[in-house]
C-alpha positions as CSV (number, residue, x, y, z in Angstrom):
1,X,0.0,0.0,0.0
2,X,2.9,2.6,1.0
3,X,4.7,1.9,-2.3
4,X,1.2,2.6,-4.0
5,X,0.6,5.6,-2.3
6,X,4.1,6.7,-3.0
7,X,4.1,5.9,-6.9
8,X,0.8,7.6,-7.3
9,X,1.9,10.8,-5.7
10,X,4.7,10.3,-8.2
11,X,3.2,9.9,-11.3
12,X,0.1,12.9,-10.3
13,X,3.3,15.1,-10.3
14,X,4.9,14.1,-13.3
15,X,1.1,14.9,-14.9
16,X,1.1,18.1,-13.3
17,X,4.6,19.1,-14.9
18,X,3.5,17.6,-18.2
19,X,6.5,15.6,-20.4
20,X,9.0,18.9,-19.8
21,X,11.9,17.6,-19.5
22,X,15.9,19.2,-18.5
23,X,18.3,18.4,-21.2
24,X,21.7,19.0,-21.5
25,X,23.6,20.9,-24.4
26,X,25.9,19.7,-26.7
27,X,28.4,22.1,-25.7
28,X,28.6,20.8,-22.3
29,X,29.1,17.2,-24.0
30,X,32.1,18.7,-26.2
31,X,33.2,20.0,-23.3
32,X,32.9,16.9,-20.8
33,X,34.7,15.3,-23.6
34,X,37.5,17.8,-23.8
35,X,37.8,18.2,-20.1
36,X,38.3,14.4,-20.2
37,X,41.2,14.2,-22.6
38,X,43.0,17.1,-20.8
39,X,42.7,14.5,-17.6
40,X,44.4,11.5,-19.9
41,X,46.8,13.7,-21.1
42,X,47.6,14.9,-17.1
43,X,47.2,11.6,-16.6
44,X,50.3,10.5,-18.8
45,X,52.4,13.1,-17.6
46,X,52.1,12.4,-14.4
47,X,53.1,8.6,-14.6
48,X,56.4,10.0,-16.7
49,X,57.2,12.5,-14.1
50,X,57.2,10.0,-11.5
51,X,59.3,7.6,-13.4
52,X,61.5,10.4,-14.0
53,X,61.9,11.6,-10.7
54,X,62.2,7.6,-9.9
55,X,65.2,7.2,-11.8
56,X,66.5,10.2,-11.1
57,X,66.2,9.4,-7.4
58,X,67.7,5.9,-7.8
59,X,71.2,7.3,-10.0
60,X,72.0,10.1,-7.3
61,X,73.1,7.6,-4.9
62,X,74.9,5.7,-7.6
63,X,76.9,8.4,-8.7
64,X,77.7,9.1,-4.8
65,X,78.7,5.7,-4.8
66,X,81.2,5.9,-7.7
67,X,82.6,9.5,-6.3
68,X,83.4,7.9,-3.0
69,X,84.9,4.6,-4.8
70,X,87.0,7.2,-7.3
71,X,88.1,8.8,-4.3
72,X,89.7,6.1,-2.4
73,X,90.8,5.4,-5.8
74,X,93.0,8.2,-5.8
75,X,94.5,7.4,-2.2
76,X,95.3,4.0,-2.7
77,X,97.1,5.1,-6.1
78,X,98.9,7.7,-4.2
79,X,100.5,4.8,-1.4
80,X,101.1,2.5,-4.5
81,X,103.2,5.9,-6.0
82,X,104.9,6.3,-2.8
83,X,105.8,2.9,-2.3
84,X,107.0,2.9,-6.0
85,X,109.4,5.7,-5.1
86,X,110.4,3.8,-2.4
87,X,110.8,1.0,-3.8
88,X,113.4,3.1,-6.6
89,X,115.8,4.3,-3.7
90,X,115.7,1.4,-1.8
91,X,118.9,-1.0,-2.2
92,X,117.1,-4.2,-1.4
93,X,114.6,-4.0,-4.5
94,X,114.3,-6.8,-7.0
95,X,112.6,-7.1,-10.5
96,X,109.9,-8.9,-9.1
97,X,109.2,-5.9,-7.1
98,X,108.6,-3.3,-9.9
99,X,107.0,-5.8,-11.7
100,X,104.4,-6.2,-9.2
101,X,104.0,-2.7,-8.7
102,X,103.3,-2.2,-11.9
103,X,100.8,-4.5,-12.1
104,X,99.0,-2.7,-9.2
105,X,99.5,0.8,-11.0
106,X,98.0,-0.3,-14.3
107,X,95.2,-2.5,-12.9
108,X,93.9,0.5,-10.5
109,X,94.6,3.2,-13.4
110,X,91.7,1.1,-15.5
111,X,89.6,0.6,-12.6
112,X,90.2,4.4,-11.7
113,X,89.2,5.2,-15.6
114,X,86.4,2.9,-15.9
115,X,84.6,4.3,-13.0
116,X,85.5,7.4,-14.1
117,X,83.6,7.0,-17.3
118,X,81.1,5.7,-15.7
119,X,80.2,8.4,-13.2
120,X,81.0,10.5,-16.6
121,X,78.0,8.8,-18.2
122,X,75.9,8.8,-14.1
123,X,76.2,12.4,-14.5
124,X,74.9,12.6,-18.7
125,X,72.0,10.6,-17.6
126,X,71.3,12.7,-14.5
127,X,71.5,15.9,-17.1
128,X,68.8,14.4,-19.7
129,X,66.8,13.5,-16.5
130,X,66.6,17.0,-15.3
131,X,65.9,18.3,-19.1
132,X,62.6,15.7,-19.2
133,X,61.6,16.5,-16.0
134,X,61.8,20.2,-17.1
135,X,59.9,19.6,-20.3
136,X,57.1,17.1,-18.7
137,X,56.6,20.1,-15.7
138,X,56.3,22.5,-18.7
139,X,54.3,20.2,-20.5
140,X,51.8,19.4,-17.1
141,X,51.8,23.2,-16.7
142,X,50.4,24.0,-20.0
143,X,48.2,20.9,-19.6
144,X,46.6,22.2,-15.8
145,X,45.9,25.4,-17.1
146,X,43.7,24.3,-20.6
147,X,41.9,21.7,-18.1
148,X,41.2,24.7,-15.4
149,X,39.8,26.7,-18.3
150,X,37.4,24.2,-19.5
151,X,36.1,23.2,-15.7
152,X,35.8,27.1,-16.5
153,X,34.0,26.8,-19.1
154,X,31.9,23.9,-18.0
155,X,31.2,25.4,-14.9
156,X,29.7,29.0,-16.8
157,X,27.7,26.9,-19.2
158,X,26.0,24.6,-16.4
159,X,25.2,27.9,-14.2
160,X,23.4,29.3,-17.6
161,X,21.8,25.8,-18.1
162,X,20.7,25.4,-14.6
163,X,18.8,28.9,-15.0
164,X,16.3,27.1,-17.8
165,X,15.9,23.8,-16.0
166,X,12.0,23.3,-15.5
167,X,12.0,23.1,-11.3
168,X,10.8,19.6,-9.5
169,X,10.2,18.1,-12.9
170,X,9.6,15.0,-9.8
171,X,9.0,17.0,-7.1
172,X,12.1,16.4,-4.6
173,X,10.2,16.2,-1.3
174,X,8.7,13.2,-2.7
175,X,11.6,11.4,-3.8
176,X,13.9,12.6,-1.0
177,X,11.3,11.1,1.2
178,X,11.6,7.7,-0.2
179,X,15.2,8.2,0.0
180,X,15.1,9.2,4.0
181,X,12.7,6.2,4.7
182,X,15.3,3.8,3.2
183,X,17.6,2.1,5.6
184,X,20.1,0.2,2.5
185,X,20.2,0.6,-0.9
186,X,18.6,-2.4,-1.6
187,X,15.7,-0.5,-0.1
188,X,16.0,2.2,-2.2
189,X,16.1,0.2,-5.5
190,X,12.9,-1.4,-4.3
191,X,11.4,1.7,-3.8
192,X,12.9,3.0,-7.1
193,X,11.2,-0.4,-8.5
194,X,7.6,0.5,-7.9
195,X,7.9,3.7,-9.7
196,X,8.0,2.0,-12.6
197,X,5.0,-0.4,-12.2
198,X,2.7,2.6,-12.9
199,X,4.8,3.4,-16.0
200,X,6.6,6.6,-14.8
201,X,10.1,5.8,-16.2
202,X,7.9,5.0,-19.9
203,X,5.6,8.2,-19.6
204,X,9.0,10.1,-20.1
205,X,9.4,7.9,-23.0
206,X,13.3,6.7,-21.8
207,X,14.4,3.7,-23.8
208,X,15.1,0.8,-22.5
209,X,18.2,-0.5,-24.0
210,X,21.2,-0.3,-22.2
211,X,24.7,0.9,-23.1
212,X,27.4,1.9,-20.5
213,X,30.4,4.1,-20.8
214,X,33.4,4.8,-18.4
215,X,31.8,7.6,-16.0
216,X,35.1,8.9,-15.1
217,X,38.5,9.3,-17.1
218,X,40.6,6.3,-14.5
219,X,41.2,2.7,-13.9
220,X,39.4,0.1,-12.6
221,X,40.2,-0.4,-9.4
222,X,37.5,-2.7,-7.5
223,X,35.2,-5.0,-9.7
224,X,32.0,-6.5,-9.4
225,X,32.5,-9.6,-7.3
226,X,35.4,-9.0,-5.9
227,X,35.5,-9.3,-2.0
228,X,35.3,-6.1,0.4
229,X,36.9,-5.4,3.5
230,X,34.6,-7.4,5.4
231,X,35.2,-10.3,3.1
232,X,31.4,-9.9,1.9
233,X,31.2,-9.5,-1.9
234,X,31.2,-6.1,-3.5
235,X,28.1,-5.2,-6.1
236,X,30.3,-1.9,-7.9
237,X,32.7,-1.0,-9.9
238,X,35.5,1.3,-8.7
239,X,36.8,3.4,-10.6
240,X,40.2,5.2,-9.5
241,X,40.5,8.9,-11.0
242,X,42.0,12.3,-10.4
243,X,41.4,15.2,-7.7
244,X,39.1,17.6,-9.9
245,X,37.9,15.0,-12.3
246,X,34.5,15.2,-14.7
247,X,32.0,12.8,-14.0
248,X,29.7,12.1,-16.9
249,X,26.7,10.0,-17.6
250,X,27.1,6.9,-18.3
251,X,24.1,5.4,-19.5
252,X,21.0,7.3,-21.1
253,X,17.9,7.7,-18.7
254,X,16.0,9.7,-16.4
255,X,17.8,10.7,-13.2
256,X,15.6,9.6,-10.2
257,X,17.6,10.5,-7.3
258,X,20.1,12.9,-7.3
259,X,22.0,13.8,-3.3
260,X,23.3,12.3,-0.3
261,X,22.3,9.1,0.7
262,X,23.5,7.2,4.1
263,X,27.1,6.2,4.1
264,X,27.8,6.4,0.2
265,X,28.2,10.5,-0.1
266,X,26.5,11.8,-2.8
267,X,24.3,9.6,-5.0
268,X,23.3,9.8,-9.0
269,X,20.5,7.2,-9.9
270,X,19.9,6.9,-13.8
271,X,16.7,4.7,-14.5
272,X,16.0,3.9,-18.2
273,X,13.0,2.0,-17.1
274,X,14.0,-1.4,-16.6
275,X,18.0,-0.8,-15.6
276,X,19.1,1.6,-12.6
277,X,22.4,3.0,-12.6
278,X,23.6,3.8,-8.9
279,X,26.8,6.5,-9.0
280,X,28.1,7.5,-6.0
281,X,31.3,9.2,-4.3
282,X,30.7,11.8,-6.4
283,X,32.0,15.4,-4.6
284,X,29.9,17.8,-6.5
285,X,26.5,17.3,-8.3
286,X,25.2,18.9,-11.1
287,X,22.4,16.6,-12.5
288,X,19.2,16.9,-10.4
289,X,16.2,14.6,-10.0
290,X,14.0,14.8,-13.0
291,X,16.7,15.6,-15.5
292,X,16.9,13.5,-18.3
293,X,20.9,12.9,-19.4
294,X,22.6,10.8,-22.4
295,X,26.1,9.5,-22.5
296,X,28.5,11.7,-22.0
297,X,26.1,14.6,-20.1
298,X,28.0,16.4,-17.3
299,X,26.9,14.9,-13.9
300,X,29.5,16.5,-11.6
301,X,32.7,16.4,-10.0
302,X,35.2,15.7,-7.9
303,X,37.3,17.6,-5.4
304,X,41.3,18.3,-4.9
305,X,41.2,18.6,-1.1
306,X,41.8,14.3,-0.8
307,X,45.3,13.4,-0.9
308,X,44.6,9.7,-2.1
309,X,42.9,9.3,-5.8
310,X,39.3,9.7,-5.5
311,X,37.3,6.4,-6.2
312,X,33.7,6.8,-8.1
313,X,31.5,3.9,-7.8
314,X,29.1,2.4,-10.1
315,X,26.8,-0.2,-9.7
316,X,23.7,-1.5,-12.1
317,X,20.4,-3.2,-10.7
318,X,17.5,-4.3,-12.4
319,X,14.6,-5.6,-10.8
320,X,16.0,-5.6,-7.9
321,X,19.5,-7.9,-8.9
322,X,22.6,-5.9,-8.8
323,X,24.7,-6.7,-12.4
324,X,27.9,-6.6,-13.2
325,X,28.3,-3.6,-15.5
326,X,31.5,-4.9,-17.1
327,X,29.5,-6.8,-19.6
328,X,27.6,-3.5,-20.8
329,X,30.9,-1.5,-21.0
330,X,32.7,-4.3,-23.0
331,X,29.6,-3.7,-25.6
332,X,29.5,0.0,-25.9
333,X,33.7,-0.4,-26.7
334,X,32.5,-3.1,-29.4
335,X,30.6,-0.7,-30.9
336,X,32.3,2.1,-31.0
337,X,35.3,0.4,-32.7
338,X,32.6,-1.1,-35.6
């Protein structure tokens, strides 16, 4: 009866507010999309700056290494020198003697010039290190600032957007209270579930087919059935990004909860009508209950206060039965290389 109740509230409002729906421009896709390269292309220069600054920090104790070696080089070949002139005034010396010594002499001269080159070559190395590393902090320079300006840009655009967007196209009382009255997300999803038995998700007209894309410019870091902390299994994805990162839509629906919920921060729920996309560990959120997104739409982002690598996670339910999303992913990439 309450989930009745609730889904007929929902739908009188959606009738009220008529099919008006918030949609996102293209701009604000193009640039989402260039935000994201500027993040690869941080990305990459940030992995060669720390192998640079890696092997730069693993030669400098080499190259101390071959100093010190060089300079008891030099000591030892000033006794050997000394004992060859003594050796020269002495009355008691033999062939043997300077023949020996001379062996000594020549053997720690090549030692003495082989380390020599080689601290020669230490120090080359060290000298083409310090020019990369100035080129890849030039080059991470130039690539901070064009991503700053179009988190500008994106930023302006979404304030200008956000003007037009049609208020409580679902009225957010409603759907916060479903959110507040759910103790789990499993709850919520059930909740979520009985919207759609009185056709709300299909009175927006939101297909149902499915395709996924990367939310966030990263790696994987956690998947779908791998075990948490607590040894239980994990229903997400986890996807390991950058401080200040765009998060974008991945899948094309109707966004049906959009805030904080319990433990998981801030929560993004796409529904398409039979799927429900949950995103959450998001820092900032732009998309807002009602709006209707595509692939690729700007849904918000992170912060750069965390010093660790901000995770986003993403996990896919339909009737009620979390999915593993890596087999929607591994389609979209099919298609987009056909």
């Amino acid at each position: 009866m309450k989930l009745f109740v609730i889904a007929f509230f929902v739908s009188l409002l959606l009738f009220q507010t008529g099919s008006c729906t918030f949609v996102q421009s293209t701009e604000i896709r193009r640039l989402c999309k260039e935000a994201q390269k500027q993040e690869s292309i941080l990305s990459k220069v940030q992995a060669a700056l720390q192998d640079v600054n890696k092997r730069e920090k693993m030669s400098l104790p080499t190259m101390i290494n071959v100093y010190e070696i060089l300079s008891r080089c030099c000591t030892v070949l000033s006794s050997i020198q000394r004992f060859s002139n003594m050796l020269i005034i002495s009355k008691y010396q033999s062939k043997n003697d300077f023949i020996r010594c001379s062996i000594v002499i020549k053997s720690f001269a090549d030692y003495f010039k082989n380390m020599s080159l080689k601290l020669g070559r230490d120090n080359a190395e060290l000298v083409k290190l310090q020019r990369e590393k100035s080129n890849l902090d030039r080059d991470y320079t130039r690539a901070s600032e064009k991503y700053r300006d179009v988190c500008k840009k994106i930023d302006e655009e979404s304030k200008k957007l956000a003007e037009t967007r049609e208020e409580n196209v679902i009225q957010n009382d409603v759907v916060y209270h479903i959110a507040t009255k759910s103790e789990s997300i499993e709850e919520l999803d059930a909740e979520l579930e009985a919207e759609n038995v009185v056709g709300v998700l299909r009175n927006n007209k939101v297909s149902t087919d499915l395709s996924l894309a990367y939310p966030v410019n990263g790696k994987i870091v956690a998947e779908f059935g791998d075990r948490g902390d607590d040894g239980s299994m994990i229903c997400y994805m986890g996807f390991e990004t950058n401080q200040e990162a765009i998060v974008t839509s991945p899948a094309k629906g109707l966004v049906v909860f959009s805030g904080n919920f319990l433990n998981y921060q801030n929560m993004v729920i796409i529904s398409n009508g039979e799927y429900r996309i949950f995103l959450y560990g998001i820092n900032k959120i732009f998309a807002a209950t009602g709006d209707v997104v595509e692939i690729g739409d700007y849904i918000g982002q992170m912060d750069d206060e965390s010093k660790d690598p901000p995770i986003v996670k993403m996990e896919l339910r339909k009737s009620g039965e979390p999915l593993d999303p890596r087999h929607w992913l591994m389609q979209t990439i099919e298609k987009g290389k056909k």
